[in-house]
Each structure stands twice: as structure tokens, then as C-alpha cells.
DOGU-906765 format. One record per atom (N, C-alpha, C): residue in one letter; chain; atom name; x negated, y negated, z negated. Coordinates in nm, 4 decimals. Example, Ala and Ser with C-alpha at 12.3 -4.5 7.8 and 13.67 -1.06 7.14 Angstrom:
2
<'A'; 'A'; 'N'; <-1.3190; 0.5690; -0.7800>>,
<'A'; 'A'; 'CA'; <-1.2300; 0.4500; -0.7800>>,
<'A'; 'A'; 'C'; <-1.3200; 0.3300; -0.7800>>,
<'S'; 'A'; 'N'; <-1.2850; 0.2250; -0.7080>>,
<'S'; 'A'; 'CA'; <-1.3670; 0.1060; -0.7140>>,
<'S'; 'A'; 'C'; <-1.2900; -0.0030; -0.7870>>,
***
This chain:
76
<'X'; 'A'; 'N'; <-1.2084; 1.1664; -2.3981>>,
<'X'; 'A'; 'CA'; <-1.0957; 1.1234; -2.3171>>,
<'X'; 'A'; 'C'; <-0.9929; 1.2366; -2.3082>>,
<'X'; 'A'; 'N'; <-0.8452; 1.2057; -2.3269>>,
<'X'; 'A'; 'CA'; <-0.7656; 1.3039; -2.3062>>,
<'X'; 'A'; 'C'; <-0.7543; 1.3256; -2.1692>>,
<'X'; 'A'; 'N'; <-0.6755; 1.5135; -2.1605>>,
<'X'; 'A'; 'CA'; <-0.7051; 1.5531; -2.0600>>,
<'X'; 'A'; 'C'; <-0.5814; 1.5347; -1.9798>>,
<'X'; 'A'; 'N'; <-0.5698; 1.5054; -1.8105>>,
<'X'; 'A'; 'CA'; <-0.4372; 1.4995; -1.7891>>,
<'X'; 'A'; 'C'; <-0.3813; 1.6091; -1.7467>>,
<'X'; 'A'; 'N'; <-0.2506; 1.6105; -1.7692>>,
<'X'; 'A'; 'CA'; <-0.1644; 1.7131; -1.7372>>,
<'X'; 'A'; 'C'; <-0.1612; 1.7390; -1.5845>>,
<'X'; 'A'; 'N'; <-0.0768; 1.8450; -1.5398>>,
<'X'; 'A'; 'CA'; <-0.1020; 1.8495; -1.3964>>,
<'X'; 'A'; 'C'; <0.0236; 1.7250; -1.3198>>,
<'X'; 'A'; 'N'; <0.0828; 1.6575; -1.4071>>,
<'X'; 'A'; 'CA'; <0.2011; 1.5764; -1.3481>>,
<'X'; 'A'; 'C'; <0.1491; 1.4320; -1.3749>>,
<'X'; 'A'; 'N'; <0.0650; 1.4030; -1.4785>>,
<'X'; 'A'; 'CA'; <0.0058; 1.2728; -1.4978>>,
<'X'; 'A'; 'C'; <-0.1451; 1.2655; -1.3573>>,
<'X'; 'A'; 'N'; <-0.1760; 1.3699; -1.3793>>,
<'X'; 'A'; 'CA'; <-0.2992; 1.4066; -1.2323>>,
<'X'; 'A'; 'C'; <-0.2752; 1.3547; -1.1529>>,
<'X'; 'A'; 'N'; <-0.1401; 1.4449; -1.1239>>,
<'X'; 'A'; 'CA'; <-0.0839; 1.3811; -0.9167>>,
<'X'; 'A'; 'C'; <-0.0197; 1.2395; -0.9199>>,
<'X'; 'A'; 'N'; <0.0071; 1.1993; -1.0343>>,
<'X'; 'A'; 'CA'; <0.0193; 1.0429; -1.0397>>,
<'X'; 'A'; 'C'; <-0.1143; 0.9490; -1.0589>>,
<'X'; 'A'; 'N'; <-0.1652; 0.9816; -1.1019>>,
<'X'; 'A'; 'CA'; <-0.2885; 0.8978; -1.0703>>,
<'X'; 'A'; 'C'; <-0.3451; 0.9137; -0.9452>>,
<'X'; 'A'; 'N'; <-0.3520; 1.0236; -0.9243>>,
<'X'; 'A'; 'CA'; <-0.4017; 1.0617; -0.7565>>,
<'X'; 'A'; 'C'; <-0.3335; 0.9658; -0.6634>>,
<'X'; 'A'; 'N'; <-0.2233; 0.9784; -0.6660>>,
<'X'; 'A'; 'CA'; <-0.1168; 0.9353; -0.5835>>,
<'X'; 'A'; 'C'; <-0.1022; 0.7723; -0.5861>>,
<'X'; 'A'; 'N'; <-0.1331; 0.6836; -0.7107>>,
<'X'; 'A'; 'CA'; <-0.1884; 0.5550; -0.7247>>,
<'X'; 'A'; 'C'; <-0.2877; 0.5289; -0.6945>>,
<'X'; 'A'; 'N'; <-0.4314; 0.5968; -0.6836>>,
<'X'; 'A'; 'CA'; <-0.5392; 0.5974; -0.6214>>,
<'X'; 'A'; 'C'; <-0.5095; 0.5845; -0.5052>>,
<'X'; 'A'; 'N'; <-0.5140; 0.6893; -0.4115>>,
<'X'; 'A'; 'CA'; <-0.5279; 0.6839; -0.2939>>,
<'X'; 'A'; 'C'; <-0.4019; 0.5451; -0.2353>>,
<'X'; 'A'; 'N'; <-0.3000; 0.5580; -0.2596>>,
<'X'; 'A'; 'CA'; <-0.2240; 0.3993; -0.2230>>,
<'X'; 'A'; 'C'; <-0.2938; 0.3078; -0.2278>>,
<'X'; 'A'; 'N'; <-0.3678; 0.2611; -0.3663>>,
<'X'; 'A'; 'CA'; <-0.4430; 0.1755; -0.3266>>,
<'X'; 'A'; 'C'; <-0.5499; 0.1304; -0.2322>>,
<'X'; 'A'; 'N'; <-0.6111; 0.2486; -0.2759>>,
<'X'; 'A'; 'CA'; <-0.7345; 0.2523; -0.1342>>,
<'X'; 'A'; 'C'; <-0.6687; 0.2561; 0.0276>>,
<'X'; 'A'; 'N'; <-0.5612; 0.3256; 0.0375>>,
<'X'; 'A'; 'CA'; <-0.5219; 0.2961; 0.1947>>,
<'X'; 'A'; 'C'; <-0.4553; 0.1262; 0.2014>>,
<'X'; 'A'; 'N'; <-0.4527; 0.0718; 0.0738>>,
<'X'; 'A'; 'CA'; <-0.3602; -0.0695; 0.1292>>,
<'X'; 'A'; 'C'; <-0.5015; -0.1491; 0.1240>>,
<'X'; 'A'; 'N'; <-0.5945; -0.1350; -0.0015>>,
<'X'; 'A'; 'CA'; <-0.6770; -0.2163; 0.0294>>,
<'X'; 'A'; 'C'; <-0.7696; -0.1796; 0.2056>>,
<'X'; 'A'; 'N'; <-0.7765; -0.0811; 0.2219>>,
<'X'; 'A'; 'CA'; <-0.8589; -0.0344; 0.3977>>,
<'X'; 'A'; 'C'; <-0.7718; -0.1409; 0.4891>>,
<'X'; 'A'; 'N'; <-0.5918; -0.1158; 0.4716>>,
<'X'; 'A'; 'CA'; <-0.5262; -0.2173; 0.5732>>,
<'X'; 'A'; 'C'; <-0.6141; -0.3540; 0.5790>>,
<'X'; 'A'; 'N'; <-0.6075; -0.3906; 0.4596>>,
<'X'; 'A'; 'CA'; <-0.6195; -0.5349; 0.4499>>,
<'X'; 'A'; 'C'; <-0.7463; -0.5574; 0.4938>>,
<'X'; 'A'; 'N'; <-0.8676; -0.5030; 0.4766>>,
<'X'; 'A'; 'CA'; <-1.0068; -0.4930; 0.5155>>,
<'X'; 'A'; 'C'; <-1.0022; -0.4713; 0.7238>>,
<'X'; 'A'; 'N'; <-0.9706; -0.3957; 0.7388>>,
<'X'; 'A'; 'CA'; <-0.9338; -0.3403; 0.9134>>,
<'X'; 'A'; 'C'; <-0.8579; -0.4940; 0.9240>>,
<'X'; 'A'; 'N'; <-0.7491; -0.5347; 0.8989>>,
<'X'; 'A'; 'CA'; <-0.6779; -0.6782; 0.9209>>,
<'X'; 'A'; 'C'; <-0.7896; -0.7741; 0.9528>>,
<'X'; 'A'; 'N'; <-0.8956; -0.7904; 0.7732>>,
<'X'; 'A'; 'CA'; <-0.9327; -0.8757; 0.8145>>,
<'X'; 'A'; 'C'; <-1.0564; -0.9064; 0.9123>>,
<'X'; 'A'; 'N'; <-1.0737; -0.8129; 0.9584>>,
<'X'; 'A'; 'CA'; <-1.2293; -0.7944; 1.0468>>,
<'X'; 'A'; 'C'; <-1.1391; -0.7607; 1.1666>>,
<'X'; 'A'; 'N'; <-1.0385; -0.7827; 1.1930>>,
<'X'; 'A'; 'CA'; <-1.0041; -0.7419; 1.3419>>,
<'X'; 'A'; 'C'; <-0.9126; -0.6598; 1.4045>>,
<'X'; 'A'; 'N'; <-0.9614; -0.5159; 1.3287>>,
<'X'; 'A'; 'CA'; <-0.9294; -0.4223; 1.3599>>,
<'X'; 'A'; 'C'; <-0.7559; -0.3808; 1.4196>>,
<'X'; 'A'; 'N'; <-0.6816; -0.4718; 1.3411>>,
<'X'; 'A'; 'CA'; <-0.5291; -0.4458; 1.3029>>,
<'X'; 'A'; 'C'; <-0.4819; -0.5840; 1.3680>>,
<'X'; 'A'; 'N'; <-0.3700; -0.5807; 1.4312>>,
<'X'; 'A'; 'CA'; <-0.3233; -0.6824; 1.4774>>,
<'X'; 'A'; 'C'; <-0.2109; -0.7308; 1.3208>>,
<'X'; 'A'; 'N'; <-0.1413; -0.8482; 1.3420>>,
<'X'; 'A'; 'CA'; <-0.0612; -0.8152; 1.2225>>,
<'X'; 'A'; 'C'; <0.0462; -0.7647; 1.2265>>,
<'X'; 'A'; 'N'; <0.0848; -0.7623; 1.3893>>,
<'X'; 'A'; 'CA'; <0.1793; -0.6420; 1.3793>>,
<'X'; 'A'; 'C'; <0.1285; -0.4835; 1.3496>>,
<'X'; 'A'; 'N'; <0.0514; -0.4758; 1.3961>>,
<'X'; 'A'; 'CA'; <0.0223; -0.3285; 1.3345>>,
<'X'; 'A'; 'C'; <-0.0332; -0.3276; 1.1952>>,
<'X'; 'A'; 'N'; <-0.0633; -0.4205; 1.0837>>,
<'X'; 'A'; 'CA'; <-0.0806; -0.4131; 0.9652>>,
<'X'; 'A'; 'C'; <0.0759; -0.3970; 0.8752>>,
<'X'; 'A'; 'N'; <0.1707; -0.4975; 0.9384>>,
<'X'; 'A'; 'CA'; <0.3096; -0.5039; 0.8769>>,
<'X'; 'A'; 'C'; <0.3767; -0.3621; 0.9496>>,
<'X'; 'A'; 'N'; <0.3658; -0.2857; 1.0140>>,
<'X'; 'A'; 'CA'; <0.3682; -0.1552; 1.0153>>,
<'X'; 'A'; 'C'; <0.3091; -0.0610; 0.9742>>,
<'X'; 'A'; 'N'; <0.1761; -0.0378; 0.9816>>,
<'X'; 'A'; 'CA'; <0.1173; 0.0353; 0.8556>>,
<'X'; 'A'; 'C'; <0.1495; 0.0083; 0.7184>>,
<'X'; 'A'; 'N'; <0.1746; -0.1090; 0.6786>>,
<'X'; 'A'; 'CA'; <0.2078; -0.1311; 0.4919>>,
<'X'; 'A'; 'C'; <0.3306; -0.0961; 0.5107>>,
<'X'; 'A'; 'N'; <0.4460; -0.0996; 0.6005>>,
<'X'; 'A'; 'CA'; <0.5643; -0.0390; 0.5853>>,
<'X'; 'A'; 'C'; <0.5914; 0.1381; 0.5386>>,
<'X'; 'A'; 'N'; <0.4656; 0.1638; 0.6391>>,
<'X'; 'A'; 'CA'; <0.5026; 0.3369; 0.6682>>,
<'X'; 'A'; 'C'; <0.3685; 0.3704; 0.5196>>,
<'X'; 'A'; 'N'; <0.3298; 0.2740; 0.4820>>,
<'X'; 'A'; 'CA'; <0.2873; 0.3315; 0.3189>>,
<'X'; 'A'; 'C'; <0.3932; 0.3415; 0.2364>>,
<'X'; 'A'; 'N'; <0.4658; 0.1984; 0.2434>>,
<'X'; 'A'; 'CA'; <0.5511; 0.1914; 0.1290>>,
<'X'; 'A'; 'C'; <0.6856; 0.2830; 0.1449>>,
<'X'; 'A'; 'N'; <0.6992; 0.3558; 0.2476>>,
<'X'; 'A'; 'CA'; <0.7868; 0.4277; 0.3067>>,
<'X'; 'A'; 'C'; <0.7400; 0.5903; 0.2094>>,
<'X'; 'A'; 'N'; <0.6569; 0.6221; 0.2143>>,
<'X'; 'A'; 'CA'; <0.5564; 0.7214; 0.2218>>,
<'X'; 'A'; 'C'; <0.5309; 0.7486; 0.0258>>,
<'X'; 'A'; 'N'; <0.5415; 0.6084; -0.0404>>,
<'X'; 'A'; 'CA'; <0.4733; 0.6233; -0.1607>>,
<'X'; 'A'; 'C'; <0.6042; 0.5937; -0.2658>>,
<'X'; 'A'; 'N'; <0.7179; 0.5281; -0.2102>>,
<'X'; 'A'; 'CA'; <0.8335; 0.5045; -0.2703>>,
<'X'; 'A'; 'C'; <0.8557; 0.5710; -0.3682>>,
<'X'; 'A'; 'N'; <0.8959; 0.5271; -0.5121>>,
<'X'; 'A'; 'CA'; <0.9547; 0.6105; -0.5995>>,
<'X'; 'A'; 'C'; <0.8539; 0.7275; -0.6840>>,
<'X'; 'A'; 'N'; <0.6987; 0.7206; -0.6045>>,
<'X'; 'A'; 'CA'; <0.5930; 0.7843; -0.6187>>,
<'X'; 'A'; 'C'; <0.4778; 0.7392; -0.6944>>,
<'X'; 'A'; 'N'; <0.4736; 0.6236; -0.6567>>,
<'X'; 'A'; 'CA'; <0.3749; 0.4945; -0.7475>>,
<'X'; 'A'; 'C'; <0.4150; 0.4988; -0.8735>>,
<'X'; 'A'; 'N'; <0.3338; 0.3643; -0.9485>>,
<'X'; 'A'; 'CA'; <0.3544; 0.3194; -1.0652>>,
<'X'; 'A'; 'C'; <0.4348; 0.1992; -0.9889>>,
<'X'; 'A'; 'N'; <0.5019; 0.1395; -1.1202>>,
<'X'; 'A'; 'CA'; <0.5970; -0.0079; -1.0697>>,
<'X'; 'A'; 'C'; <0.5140; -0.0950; -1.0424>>,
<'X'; 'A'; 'N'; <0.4446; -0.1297; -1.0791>>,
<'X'; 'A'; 'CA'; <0.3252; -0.2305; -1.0442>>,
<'X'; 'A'; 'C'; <0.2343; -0.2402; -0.9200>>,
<'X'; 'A'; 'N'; <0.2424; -0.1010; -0.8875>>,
<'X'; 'A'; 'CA'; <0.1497; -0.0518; -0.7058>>,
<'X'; 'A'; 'C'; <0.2523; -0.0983; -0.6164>>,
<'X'; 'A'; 'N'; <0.3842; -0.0405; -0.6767>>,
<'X'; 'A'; 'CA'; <0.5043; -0.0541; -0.5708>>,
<'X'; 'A'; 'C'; <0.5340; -0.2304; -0.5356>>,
<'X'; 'A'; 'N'; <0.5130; -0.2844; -0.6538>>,
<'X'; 'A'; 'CA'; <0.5898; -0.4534; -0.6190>>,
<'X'; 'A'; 'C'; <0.4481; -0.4677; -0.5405>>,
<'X'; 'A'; 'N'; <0.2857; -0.4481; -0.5747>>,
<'X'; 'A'; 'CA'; <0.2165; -0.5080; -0.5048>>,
<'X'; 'A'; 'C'; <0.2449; -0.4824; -0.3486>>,
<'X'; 'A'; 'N'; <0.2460; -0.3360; -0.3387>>,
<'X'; 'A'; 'CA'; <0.2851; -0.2983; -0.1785>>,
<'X'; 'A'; 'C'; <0.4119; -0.3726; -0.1359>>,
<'X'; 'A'; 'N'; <0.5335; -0.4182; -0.1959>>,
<'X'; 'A'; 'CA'; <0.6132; -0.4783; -0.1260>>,
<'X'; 'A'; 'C'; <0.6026; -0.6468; -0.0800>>,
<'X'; 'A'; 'N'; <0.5152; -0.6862; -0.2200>>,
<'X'; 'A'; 'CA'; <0.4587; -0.8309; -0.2016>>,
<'X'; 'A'; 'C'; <0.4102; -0.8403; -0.0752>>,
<'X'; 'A'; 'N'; <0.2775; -0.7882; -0.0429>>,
<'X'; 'A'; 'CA'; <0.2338; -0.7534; 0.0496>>,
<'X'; 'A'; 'C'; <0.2911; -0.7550; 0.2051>>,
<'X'; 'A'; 'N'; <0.3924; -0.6386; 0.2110>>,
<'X'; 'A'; 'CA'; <0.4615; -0.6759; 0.3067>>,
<'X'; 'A'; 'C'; <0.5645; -0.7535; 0.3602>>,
<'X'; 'A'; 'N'; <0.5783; -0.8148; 0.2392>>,
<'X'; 'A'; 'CA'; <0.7286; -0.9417; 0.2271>>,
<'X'; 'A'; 'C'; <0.6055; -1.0814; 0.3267>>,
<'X'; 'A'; 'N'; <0.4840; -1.0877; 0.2720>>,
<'X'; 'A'; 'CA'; <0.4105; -1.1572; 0.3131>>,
<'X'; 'A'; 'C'; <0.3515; -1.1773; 0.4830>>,
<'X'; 'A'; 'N'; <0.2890; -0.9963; 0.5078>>,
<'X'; 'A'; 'CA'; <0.2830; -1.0161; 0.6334>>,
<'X'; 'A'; 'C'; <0.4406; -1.0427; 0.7419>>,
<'X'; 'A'; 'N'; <0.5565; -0.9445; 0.6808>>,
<'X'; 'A'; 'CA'; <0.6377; -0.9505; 0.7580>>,
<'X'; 'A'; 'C'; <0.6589; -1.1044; 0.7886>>,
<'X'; 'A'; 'N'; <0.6505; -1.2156; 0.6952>>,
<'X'; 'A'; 'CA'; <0.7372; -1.3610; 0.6826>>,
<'X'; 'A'; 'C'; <0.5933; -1.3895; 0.8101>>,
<'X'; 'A'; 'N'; <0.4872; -1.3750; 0.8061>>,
<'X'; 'A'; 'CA'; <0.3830; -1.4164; 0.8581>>,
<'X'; 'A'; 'C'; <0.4034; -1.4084; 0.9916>>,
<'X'; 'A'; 'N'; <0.4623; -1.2482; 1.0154>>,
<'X'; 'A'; 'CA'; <0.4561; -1.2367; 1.1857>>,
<'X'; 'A'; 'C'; <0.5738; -1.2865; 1.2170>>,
<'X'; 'A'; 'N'; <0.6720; -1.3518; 1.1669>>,
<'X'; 'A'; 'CA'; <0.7792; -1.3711; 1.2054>>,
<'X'; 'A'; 'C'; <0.7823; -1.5423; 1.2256>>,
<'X'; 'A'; 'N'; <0.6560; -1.5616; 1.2162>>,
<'X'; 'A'; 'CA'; <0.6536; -1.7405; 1.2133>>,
<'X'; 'A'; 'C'; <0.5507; -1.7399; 1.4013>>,
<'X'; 'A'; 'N'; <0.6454; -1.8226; 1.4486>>,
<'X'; 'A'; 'CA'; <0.6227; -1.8496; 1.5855>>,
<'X'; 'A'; 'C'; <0.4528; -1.9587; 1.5751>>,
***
């Protein structure tokens, strides 16, 4: 396996761990933990946090995501 550079590293790192903190939201959401207002604020202050940092593909999932809860909490 090739080896990564130190700039391909902190990008994978940096796609790793995003994922794992969005998939934890969604896990804490669904057992309770997270109201959905406090989930559509936590996925905000990720996608706030990882902007421009991700791959394009992490980024649309994280915005999907919150396009979803936001429309969610906003339904009476």
C-alpha cells in the first residue's frame, strides 16, 4: 500500500473522524440522547467546523443531513 503524505494523512484523518462524530449524532438522536434540536445544532457546528476540510462527498452528506433535520424541526 502506498504511503500517505503528511497532507493526504490529515485528510483522511479529518474524513474519519467527521464521520464518526456524525454517525455518534445520529446514534445519541436515535436512542434519546439528543433532542432534535440539539442534533440540528450539533450537525451544524460540525459542518461549520469541517467546511472546505472534507472530501465533497462527506460535505453534501453532512449538509443532506442537516437540510433534513433542520426541515424536520421546523414542521409543527
Amino acid at each position: 500500500m502506498k504511503e500517505l503524505n503528511a497532507y493526504e494523512e490529515l485528510r483522511y484523518e479529518i474524513n474519519r473522524k467527521a464521520t464518526e462524530t456524525l454517525m455518534h449524532l445520529l446514534l445519541c438522536y436515535e436512542h434519546g440522547k439528543l433532542s432534535t434540536e440539539a442534533l440540528s445544532a450539533s450537525i451544524d457546528t460540525l459542518f461549520m467546523a469541517v467546511s472546505g476540510l472534507v472530501d465533497g462527498d462527506l460535505f453534501d452528506m453532512i449538509t443532506a443531513t442537516s437540510e433534513i433535520f433542520k426541515s424536520t424541526n421546523s414542521n409543527p
